[in-house]
C-alpha positions as CSV (number, residue, x, y, z in Angstrom):
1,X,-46.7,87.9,23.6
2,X,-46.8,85.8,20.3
3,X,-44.4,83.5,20.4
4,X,-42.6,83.1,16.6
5,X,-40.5,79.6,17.4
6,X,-39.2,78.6,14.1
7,X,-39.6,74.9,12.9
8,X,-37.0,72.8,13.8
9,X,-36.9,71.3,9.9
10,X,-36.7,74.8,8.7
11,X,-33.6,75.7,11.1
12,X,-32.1,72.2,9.5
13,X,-32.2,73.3,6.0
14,X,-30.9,76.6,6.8
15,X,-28.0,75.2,8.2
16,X,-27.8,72.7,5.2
17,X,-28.0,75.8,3.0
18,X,-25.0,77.0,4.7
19,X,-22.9,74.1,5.0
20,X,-23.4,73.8,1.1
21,X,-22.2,77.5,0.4
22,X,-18.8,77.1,2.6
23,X,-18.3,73.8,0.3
24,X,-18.8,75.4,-2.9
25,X,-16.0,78.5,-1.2
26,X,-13.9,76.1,-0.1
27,X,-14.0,74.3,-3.5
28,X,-13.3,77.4,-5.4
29,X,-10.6,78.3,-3.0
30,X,-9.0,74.9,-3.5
31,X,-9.8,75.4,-7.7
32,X,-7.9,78.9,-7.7
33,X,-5.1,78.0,-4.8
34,X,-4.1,74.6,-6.1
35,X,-6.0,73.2,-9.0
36,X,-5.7,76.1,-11.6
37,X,-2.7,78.2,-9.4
38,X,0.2,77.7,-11.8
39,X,-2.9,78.6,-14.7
40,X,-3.5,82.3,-13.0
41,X,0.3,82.7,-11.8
42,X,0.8,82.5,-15.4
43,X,-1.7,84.8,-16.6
44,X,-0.7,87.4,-13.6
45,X,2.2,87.5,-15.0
46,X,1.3,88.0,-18.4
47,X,-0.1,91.0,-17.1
48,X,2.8,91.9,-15.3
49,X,5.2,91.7,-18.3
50,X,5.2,92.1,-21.9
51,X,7.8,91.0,-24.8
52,X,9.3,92.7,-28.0
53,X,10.6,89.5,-29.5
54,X,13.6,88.6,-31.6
55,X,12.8,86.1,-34.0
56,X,15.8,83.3,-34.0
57,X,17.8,82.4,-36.9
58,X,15.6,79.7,-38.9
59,X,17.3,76.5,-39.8
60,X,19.9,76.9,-42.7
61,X,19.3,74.6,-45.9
62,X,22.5,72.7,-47.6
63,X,22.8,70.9,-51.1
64,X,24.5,67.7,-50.8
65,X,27.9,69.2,-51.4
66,X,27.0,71.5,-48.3
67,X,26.9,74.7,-50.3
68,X,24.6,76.9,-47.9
69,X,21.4,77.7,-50.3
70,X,19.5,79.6,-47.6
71,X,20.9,81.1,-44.4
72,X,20.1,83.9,-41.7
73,X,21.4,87.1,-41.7
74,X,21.3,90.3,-39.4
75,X,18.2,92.5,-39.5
76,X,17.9,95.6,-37.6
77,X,14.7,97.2,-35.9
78,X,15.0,100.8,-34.2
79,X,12.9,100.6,-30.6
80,X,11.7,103.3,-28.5
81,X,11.1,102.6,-25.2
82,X,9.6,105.8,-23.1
83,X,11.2,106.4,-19.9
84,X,10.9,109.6,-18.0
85,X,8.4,112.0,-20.0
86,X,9.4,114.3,-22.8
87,X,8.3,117.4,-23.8
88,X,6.9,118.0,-27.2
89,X,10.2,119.8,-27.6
90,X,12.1,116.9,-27.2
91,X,9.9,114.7,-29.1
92,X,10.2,116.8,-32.2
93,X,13.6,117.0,-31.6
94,X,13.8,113.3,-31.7
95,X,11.6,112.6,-34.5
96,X,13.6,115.1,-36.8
97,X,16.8,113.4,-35.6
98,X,15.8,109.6,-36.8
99,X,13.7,110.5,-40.0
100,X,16.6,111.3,-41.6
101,X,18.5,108.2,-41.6
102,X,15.5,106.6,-42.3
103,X,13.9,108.0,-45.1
104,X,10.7,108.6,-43.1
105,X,8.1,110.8,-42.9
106,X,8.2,112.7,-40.1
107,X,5.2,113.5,-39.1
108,X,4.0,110.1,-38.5
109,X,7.3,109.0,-36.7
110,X,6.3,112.3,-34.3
111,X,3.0,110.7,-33.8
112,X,4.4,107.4,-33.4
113,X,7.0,108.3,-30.7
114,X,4.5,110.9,-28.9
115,X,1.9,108.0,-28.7
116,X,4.4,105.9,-27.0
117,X,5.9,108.1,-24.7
118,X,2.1,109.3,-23.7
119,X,1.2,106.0,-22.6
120,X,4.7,104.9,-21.4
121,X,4.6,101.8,-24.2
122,X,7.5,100.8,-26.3
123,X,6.9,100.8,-29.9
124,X,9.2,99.5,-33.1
125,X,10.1,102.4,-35.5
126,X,11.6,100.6,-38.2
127,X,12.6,96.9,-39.3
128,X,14.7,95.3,-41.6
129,X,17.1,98.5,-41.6
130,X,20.3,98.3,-44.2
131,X,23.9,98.0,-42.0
132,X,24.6,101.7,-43.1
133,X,21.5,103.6,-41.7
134,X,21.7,101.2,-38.7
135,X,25.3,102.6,-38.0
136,X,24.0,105.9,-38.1
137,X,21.4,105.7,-35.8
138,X,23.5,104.0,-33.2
139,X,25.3,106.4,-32.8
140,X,22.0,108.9,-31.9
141,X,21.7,106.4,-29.0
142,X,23.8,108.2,-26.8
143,X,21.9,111.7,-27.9
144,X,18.6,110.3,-27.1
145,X,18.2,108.2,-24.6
146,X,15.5,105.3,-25.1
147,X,16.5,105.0,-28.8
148,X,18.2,101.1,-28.8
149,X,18.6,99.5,-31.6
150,X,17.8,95.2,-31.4
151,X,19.0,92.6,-34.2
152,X,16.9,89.7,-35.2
153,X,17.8,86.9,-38.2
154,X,16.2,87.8,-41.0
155,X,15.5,84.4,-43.9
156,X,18.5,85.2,-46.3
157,X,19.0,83.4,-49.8
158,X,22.2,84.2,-51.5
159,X,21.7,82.9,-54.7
160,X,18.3,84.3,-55.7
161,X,16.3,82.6,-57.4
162,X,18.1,79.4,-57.2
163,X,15.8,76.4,-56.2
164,X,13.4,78.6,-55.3
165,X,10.3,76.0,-56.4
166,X,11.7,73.5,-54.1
167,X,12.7,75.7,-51.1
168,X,9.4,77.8,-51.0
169,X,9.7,81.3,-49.2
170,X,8.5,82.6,-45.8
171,X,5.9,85.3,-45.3
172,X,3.9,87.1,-42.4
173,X,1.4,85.0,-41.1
174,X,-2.8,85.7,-42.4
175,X,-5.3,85.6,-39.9
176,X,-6.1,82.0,-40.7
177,X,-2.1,81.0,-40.1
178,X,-2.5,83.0,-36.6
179,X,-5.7,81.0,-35.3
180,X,-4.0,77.7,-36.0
181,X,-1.3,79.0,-34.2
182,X,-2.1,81.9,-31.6
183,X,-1.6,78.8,-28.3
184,X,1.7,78.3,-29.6
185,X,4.3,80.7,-27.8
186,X,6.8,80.4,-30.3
187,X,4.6,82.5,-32.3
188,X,3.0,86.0,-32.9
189,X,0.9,88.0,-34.7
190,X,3.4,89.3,-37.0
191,X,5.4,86.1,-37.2
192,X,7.1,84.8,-40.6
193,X,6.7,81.1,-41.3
194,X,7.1,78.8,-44.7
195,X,4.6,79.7,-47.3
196,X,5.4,77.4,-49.6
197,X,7.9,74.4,-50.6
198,X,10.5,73.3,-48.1
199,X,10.2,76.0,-45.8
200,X,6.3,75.1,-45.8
201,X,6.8,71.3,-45.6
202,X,9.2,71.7,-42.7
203,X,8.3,74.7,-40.5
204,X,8.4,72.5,-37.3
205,X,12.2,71.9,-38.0
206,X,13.0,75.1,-39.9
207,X,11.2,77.4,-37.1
208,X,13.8,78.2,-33.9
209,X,12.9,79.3,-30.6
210,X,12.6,82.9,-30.3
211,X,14.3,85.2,-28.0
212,X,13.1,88.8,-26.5
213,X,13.2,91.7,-24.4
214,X,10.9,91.2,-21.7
215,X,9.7,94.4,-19.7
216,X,8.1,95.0,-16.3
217,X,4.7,96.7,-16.8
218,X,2.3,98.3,-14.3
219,X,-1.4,97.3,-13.9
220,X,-2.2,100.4,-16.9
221,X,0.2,99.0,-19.1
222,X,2.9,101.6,-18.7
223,X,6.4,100.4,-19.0
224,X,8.5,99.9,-15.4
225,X,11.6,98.8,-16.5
226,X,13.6,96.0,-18.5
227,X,13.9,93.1,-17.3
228,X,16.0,91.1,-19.0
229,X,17.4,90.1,-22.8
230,X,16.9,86.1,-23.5
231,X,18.7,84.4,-26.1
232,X,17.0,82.5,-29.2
233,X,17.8,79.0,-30.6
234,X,18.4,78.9,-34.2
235,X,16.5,76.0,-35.6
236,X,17.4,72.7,-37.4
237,X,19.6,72.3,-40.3
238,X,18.3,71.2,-43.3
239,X,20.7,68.7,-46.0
240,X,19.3,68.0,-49.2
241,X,20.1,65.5,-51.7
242,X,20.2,68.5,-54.4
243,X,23.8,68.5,-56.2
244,X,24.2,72.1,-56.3
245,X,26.5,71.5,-59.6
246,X,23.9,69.4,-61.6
247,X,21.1,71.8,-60.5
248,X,23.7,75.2,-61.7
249,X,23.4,73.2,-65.2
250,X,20.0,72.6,-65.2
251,X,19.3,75.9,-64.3
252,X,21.4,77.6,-66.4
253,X,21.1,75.4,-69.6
254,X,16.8,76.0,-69.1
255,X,17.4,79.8,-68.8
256,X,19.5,79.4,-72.0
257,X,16.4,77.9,-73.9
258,X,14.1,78.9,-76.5
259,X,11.5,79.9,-74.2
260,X,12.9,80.0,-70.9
261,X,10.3,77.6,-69.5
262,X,9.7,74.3,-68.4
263,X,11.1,71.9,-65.9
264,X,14.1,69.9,-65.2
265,X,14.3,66.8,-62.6
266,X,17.0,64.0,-62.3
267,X,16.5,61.6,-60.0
268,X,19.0,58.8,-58.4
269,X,17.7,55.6,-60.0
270,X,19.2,53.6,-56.9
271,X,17.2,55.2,-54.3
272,X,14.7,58.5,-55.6
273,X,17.0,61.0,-54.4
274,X,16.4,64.3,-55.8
275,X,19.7,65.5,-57.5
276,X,18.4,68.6,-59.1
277,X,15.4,69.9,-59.5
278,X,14.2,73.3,-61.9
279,X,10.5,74.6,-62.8
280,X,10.8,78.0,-65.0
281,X,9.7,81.0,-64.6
282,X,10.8,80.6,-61.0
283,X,11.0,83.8,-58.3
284,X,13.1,85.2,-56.1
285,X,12.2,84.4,-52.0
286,X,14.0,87.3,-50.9
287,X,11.2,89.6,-52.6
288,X,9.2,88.5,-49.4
289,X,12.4,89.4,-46.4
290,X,13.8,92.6,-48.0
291,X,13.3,96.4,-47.4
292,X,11.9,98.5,-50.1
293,X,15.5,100.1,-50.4
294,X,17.0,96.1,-51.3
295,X,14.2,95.3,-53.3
296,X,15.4,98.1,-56.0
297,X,18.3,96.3,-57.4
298,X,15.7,93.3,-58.1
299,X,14.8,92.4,-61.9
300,X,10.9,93.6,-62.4
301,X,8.3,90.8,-63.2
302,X,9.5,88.2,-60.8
303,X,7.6,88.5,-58.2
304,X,5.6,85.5,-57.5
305,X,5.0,82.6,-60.5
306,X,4.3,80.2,-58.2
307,X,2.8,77.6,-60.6
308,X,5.6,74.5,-60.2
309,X,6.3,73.1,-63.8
310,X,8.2,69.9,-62.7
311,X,5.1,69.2,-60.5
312,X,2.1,70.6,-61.9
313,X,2.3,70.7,-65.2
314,X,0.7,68.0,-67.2
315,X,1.6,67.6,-71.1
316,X,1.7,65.0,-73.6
317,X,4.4,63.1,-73.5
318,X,5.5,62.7,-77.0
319,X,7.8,60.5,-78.1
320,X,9.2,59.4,-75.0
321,X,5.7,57.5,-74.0
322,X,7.3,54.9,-76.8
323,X,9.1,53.6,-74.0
324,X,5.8,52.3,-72.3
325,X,4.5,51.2,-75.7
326,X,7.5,49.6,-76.6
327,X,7.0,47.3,-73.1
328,X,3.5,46.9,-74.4
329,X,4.6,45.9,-77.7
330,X,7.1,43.6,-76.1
331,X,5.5,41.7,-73.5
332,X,2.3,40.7,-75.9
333,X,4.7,38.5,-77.6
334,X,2.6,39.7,-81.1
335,X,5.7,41.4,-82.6
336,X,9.3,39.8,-82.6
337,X,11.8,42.3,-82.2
338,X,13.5,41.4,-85.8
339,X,9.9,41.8,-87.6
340,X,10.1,44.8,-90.0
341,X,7.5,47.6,-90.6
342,X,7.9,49.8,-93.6
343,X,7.5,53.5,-93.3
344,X,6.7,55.3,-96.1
345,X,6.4,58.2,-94.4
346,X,2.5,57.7,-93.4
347,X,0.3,55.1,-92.1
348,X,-3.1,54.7,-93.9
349,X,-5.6,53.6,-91.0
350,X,-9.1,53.7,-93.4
351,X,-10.4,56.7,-92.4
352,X,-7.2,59.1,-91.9
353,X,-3.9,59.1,-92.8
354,X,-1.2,59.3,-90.1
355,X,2.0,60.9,-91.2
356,X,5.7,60.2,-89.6
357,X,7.6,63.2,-88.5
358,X,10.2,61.8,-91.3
359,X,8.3,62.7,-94.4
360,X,10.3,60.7,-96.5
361,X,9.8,57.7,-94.5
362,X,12.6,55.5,-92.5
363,X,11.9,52.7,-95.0
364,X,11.8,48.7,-93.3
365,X,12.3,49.3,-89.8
366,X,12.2,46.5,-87.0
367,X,11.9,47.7,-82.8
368,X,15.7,48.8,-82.1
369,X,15.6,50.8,-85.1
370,X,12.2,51.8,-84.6
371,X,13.2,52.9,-81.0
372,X,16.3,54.8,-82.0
373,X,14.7,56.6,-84.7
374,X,11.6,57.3,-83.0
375,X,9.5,56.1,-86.0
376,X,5.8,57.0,-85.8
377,X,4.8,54.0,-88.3
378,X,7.0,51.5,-86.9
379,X,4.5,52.2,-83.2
380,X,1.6,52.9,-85.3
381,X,1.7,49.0,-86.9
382,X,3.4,47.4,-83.3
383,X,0.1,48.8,-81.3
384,X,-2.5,47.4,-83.3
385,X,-0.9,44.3,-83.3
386,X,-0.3,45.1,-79.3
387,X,-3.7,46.2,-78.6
388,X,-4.5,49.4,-76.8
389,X,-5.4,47.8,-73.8
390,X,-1.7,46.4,-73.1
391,X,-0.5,49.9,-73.4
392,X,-3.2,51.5,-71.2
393,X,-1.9,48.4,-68.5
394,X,1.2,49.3,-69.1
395,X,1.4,53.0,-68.7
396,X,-0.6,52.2,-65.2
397,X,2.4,49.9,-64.5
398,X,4.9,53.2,-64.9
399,X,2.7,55.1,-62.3
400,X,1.2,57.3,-65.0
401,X,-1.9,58.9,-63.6
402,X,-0.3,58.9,-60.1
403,X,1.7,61.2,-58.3
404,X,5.0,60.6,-57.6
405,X,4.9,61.0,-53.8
406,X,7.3,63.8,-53.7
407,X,6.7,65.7,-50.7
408,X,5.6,69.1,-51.8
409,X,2.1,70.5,-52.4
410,X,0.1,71.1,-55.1
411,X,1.6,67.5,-57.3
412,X,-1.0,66.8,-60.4
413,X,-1.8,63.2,-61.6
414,X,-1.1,64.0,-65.3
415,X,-3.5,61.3,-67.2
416,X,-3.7,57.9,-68.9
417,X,-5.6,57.2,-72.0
418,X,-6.9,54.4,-72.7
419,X,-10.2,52.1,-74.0
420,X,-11.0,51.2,-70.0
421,X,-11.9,54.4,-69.4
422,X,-13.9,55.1,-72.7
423,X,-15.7,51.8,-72.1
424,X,-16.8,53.1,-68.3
425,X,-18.0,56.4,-70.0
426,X,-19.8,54.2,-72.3
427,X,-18.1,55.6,-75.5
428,X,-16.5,54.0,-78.5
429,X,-12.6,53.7,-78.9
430,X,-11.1,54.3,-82.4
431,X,-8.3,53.2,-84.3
432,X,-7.0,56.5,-84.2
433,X,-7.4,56.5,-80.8
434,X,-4.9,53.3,-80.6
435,X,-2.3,55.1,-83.1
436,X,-2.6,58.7,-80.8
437,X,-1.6,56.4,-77.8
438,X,1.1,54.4,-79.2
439,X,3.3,57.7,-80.1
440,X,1.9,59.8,-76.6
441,X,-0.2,62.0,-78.2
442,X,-4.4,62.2,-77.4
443,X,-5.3,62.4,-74.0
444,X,-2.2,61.2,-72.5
445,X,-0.6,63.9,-70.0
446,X,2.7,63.7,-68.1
447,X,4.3,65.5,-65.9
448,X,8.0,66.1,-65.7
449,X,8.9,64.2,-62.3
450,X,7.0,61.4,-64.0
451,X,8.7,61.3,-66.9
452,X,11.9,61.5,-64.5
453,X,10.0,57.9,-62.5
454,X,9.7,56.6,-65.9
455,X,13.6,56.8,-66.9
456,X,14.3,55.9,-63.8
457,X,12.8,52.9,-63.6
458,X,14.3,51.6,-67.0
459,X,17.9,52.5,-65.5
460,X,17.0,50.3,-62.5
461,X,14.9,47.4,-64.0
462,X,11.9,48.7,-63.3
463,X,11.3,50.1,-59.8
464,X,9.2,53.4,-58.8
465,X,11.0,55.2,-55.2
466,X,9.4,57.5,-53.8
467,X,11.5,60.7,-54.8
468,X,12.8,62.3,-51.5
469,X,15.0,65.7,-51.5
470,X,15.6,65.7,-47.4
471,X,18.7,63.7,-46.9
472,X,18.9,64.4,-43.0
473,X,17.9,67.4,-40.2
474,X,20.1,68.1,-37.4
475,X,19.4,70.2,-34.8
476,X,21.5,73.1,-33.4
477,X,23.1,70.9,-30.7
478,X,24.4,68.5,-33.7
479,X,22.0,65.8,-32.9
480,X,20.8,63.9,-35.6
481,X,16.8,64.6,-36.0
482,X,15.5,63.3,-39.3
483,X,17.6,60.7,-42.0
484,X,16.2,60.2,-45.5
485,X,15.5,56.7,-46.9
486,X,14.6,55.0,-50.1
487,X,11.0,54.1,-50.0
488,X,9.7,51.6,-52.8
489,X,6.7,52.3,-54.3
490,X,6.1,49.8,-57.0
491,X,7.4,47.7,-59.5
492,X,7.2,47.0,-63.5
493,X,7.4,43.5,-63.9
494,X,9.3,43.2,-67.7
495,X,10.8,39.7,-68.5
496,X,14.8,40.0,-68.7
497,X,14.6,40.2,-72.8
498,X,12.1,43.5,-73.0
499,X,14.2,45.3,-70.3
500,X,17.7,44.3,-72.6
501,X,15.6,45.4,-75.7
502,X,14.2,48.6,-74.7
503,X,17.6,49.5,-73.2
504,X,19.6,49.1,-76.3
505,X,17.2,51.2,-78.5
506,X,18.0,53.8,-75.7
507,X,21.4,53.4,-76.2
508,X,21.1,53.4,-80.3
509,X,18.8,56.5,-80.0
510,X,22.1,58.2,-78.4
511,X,24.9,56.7,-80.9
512,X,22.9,56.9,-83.9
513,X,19.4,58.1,-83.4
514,X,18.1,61.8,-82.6
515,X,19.7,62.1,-79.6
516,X,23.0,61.7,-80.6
517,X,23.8,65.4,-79.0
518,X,23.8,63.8,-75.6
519,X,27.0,61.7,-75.9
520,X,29.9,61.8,-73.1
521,X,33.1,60.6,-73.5
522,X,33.6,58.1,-70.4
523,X,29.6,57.4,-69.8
524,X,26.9,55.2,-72.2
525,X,24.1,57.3,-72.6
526,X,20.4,55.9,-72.8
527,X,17.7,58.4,-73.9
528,X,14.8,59.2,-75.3
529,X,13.6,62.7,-77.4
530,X,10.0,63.4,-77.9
531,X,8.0,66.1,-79.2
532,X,4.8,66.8,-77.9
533,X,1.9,68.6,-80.0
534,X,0.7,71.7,-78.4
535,X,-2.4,73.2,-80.0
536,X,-1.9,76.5,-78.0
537,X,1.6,77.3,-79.9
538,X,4.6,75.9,-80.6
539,X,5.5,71.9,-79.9
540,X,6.9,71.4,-76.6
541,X,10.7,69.7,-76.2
542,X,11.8,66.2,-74.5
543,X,14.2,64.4,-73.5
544,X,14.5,61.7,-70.8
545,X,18.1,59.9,-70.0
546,X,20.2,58.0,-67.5
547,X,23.6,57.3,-67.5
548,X,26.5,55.0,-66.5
549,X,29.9,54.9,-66.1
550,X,32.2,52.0,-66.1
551,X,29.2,49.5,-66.2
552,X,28.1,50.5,-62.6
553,X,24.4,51.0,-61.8
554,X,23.3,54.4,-63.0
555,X,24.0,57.1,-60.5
556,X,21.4,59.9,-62.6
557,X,18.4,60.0,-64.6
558,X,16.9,63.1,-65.8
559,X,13.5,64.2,-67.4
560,X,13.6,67.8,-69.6
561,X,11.0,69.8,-70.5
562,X,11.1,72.7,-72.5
563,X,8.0,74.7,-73.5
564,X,7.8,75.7,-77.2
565,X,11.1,73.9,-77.7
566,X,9.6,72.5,-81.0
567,X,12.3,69.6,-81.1
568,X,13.6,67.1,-78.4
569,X,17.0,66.6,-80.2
570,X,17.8,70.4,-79.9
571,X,16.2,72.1,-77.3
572,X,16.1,69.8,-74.6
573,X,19.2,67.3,-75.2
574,X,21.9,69.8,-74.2
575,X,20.5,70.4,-71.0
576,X,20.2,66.7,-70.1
577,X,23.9,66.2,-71.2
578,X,24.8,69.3,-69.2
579,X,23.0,68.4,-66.0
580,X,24.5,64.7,-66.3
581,X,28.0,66.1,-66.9
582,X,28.1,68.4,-64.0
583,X,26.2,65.1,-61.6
584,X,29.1,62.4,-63.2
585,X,32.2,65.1,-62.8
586,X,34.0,62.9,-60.2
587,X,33.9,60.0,-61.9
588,X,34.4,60.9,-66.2
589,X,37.8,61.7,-67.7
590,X,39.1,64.9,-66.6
591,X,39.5,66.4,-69.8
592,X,35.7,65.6,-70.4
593,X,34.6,67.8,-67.8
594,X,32.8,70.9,-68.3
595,X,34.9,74.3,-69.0
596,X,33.3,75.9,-66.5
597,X,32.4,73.7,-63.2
598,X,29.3,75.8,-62.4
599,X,28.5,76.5,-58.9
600,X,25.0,78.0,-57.7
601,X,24.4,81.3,-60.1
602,X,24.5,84.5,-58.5
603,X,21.8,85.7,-57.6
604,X,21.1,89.6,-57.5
605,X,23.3,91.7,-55.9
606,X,22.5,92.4,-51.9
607,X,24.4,93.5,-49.1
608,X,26.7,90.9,-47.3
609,X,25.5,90.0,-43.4
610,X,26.2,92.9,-41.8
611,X,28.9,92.6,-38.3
612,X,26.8,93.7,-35.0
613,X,28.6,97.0,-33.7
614,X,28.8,97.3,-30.2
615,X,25.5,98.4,-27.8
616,X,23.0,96.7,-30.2
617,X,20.9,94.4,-28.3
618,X,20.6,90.8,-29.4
619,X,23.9,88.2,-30.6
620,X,23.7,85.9,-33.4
C-alpha cells in the first residue's frame, strides 16, 4: 500500500483558502444585508411598482401690482389601464367609442389599446384634452371599464404674448436636458421645464413636486392593481418688480410704432428694479402647452423670435451718447459751459465736411442749448477741444461695453469706440473718428438696457445697480424663500456742477428742445432723443428719460428703441411718456392720467380653467 499523506503546509493553505472564501461571503452578505440594503430595497421596489405621473402646478408669476401673468390650469389625459382581458370585440368596440371625441384615428388607438391590454401595461391615450371632449369621455367611463380620465396643471399664460422675453416658456425636455437630470425623481423623460427666461433662470423654484398613480406590477411587468393616488406640491411663487400698467404702455405704445420692433426698458433709478420691460417681435409661450385644436385661434408667424432686443441688440446710440460726451466735455475743464459754437449747419474738419441734422444751422450755441437742441456742431467743436480719449474714459465710466448684469441669458456687451483700442491694434485714429464719437455714431453700439443704466444713473447722480426683476419667491406654505435687493455695481464720479449742467439740458431738451412731446403735467421731465444711422435701412428711433414728481428722487427711467423709427422726437417719445404716465399714475394730477388705465393686453382668446367633474383622478 502506497501511502499518499498530504503535506501538512499544503493542508494549511487549503484551509487558508477556505477561511478567505467564507470572508469574502460573509462580506458580501454584510454589503447586500446592511451596507447597500435600503439601495436594493429600493430598486426591488422599483421593480415592483411603476408610476403614471401628474405633473404639479408650477409656481405662478405676479407683477408687482399682483396681477397673475402666468398660472396653472387643468389639463386632461385619457388612461387605459388593462384589467381582465378583452376580446378583440371589445377592443374595437372601445377604440370606435373614444376616437370620436377625440378626433383620432382609429386604427392606431386600436393598436394602442390592444398593445396594452396584451401585455397588461397601462398606456396614455391622449393629453392636454379641451374641458368639452373631456366631459364626454367621462362619461364612457362607466361603459368601459379601465377608461379613467387623470388631471394634471398644465403652464397657462393669460395674456399671450405679454412679457413673454422676460418670462421665457417651458418645453419637453431634449435628451441633453434628461441626462443632466435622469437621478433627479422629480423628473421624467417626457418632463416640461423652463426653456428660456424666467422660467429657465428659476426652474429650481418654479418646478413643484410631482404627484402620481402608482401601480402594483408583477415580475413580467403586467399590471396587479393600483395602489394608490399621491398628491403634488405646486411650486414657489414668483413676484416681480414688473408694473403690469407701465409694461401695458410700453407694450402697446411699441406695437403702435412704425415698425413694430425694438425694445423698451425702465428701470427704478433708486434701486435697478425692472418696472417694465418689452423686446418686439415677441411670441406667444402658450404655442409650446396647447393642443393642436387651441393653437388654431393663434395669429400665424409668431411662433418663436426668440432674439431679445432689450438684451441683445447692439446699435449706435445716436444722440443720446451726447450725454457721455457732454460729461467728457465737462469734466476736461476745456470748454466753459457759457462758451458759444456757431453752427452753420456743418463742420468743416479738412478733409470732410460734417453736416448738422439742422441744415440751416442753430446759429451761436453754448452746452445747455447745445444739449437741448441736440446740435451736431456744437459736440463736433466741444470734443476736439475734449479729446477723444476723455470720452472713450467716460463711456467706460457708464458701463458701456459691459453687460448690465441682468439675470437672463444671452446679454451682449454692445461696444465702445475709442483711440485705446485703435492704438493696441496698432492703427491710426482720425479726426473723423473723434467727431463720429462725440454724436454716437462709428463703432459705438448700445443696447437698450444700457441705455436704460445710462439714464438712470443721471437721475441718481451717477450709480450703475444691478437691474433685478425678482422682487421675492415664496413657497407654497407662505414661507418667504428668496427677497430681491439693490446691488451696486459702480459709480460715475462727475463733480456737483457737470451733474446740475447735464441735468438741466435734459430738462431744456423736454421744455424747448426735440423732445418737447414728452411733457406731463405734474412731473419735470429729463430726456434725451437720438437718431441712430442704420446703413441697412431706415434710421433707428431714441429716446431715454427719467422723471420726478414733487422734487422727490426719480421713481422711473426709461430707454426706447424703435427700429426704423427715423426720428427720436416722434417715434419713440410717445412711448416713453406713455410708459412714465402709466408707472407715475398714483402720484400726478388725476385729470393728467391716461384715458384709458391699461391693464395687461388680452392675449388670444383660449378657454378659461376648466372645473374638475366628479370621478377624474387628480385635485388641484
Amino acid at each position: 500500500m502506497i501511502d499518499r499523506q498530504i503535506p501538512q503546509e499544503r493542508l494549511d493553505f487549503l484551509w487558508l483558502l477556505a477561511y478567505a472564501a467564507a470572508l469574502v461571503f460573509i462580506l458580501r452578505l454584510v454589503n447586500l444585508q446592511v451596507l447597500g440594503g435600503a439601495h436594493y430595497r429600493e430598486i426591488a421596489e422599483k421593480n415592483r411598482t411603476q408610476i403614471i405621473a401628474q405633473a404639479a402646478p408650477r409656481g405662478r408669476i405676479f407683477s408687482s401690482d399682483e396681477v397673475a401673468l402666468v398660472t396653472s390650469k387643468p389639463s386632461f389625459s385619457l388612461i387605459y389601464f388593462p384589467g381582465q382581458a378583452k376580446t378583440v370585440p371589445e377592443i374595437d368596440r372601445m377604440a370606435r367609442a373614444l376616437a370620436r371625441p377625440l378626433g383620432a384615428d382609429y386604427e392606431a388607438l386600436r393598436k394602442s389599446i390592444y398593445k396594452a391590454a396584451s401585455r397588461e401595461k397601462p398606456v396614455r391615450l391622449a393629453e392636454n384634452l379641451p374641458p368639452k371632449i373631456m366631459l364626454a369621455l367621462s362619461e364612457l367611463k362607466a361603459v368601459y371599464p379601465g377608461v379613467d380620465v387623470i388631471v394634471e396643471a398644465r403652464r397657462y399664460y393669460p395674456f399671450g404674448a405679454y412679457l413673454s422675453h422676460l418670462v421665457g416658456y417651458i418645453g419637453k425636455m431634449d435628451p441633453r436636458e434628461w441626462a443632466s437630470r435622469s437621478k433627479d425623481k422629480n423628473y421624467s423623460m417626457d418632463s416640461r421645464l423652463g426653456k428660456a427666461g424666467l422660467e429657465q433662470m428659476y426652474e429650481r423654484e418654479l418646478k413643484g413636486k410631482d404627484g402620481g398613480i402608482y401601480l402594483e406590477v408583477d415580475s413580467r411587468g403586467k399590471l396587479n392593481r393600483v395602489l394608490e393616488s399621491r398628491k403634488w406640491v405646486p411650486g414657489a411663487d414668483i413676484f416681480l418688480t414688473i408694473d403690469s400698467k407701465a409694461q401695458a404702455a410700453a407694450e402697446e405704445g411699441l406695437q403702435k410704432s412704425v415698425s413694430g420692433k425694438g425694445a423698451v426698458v425702465a428701470l427704478d433709478p433708486r434701486t435697478g428694479a425692472v418696472l417694465a420691460f418689452v423686446s418686439m417681435p415677441d411670441y406667444d409661450p402658450n404655442m409650446f402647452v396647447l393642443s393642436g385644436a387651441e393653437k388654431e385661434g393663434l395669429a400665424a408667424g409668431k411662433i418663436l423670435p426668440e432674439f431679445n432686443v432689450a438684451l441683445q441688440g447692439s446699435y449706435p446710440p445716436g444722440s443720446i451718447f451726447k450725454i457721455v460726451t457732454a460729461a467728457a466735455v465737462l469734466e476736461s475743464g476745456r470748454v466753459r459751459p457759457d462758451e458759444k459754437f456757431h453752427c452753420p449747419g456743418w463742420y468743416d474738419a479738412g478733409s470732410r465736411v460734417f453736416k448738422c441734422w439742422e441744415k440751416k444751422g442753430h446759429g451761436d450755441v453754448a452746452f445747455v442749448e447745445g444739449l437741448s437742441k441736440s446740435c451736431d456742431v456744437y459736440f463736433y467743436n466741444a470734443s476736439q477741444r475734449a479729446g477723444a480719449l476723455a470720452i472713450e474714459r467716460q463711456a467706460r465710466a457708464f458701463r458701456l461695453g459691459q453687460i448690465s448684469g441682468i439675470q437672463l441669458p444671452g446679454e451682449k456687451p454692445g461696444n465702445v469706440f475709442g483711440p485705446s483700442l485703435r492704438a493696441a491694434r496698432k492703427s491710426y485714429w482720425f479726426i473723423g473718428d473723434t467727431l463720429n464719437q462725440a454724436i454716437g455714431q462709428g463703432e459705438t453700439l448700445m443696447t437698450p438696457i444700457q441705455a436704460a443704466g445710462e439714464i438712470a444713473a443721471v437721475a441718481n447722480g451717477g450709480i450703475f445697480h444691478r437691474p433685478y426683476y425678482v422682487d421675492r419667491v415664496v413657497k407654497s406654505d407662505g414661507q418667504l424663500f428668496y427677497k430681491g435687493e439693490p446691488r451696486t455695481l459702480s459709480r460715475v464720479e462727475l463733480k456737483d456742477g457737470t451733474w446740475e449742467l447735464i441735468r438741466e439740458g435734459l430738462r431744456s431738451v423736454v421744455l424747448e428742445g426735440t423732445g418737447q412731446a414728452a411733457k406731463i403735467a405734474g412731473a419735470e421731465i429729463y430726456g434725451k432723443t437720438g437718431t441712430a444711422q442704420n446703413p441697412q435701412g431706415k434710421d433707428h428711433a431714441w429716446f431715454v428719460a427719467y422723471a420726478t414728481v414733487n422734487n422727490e428722487p426719480a421713481k422711473i427711467a426709461v430707454a426706447v428703441l424703435v427700429e426704423h423709427g427715423e426720428h427720436g422726437a416722434s417715434a419713440a417719445v410717445p412711448i416713453a411718456k406713455a410708459v412714465i404716465e402709466a408707472a407715475l399714475r398714483a402720484e400726478l394730477p388725476s385729470g393728467n392720467k391716461r384715458a384709458a388705465d391699461p391693464g395687461p393686453p388680452q392675449g388670444p382668446k383660449l378657454p378659461p380653467p376648466a372645473a374638475v367633474p366628479a370621478g377624474v383622478r387628480g385635485i388641484l
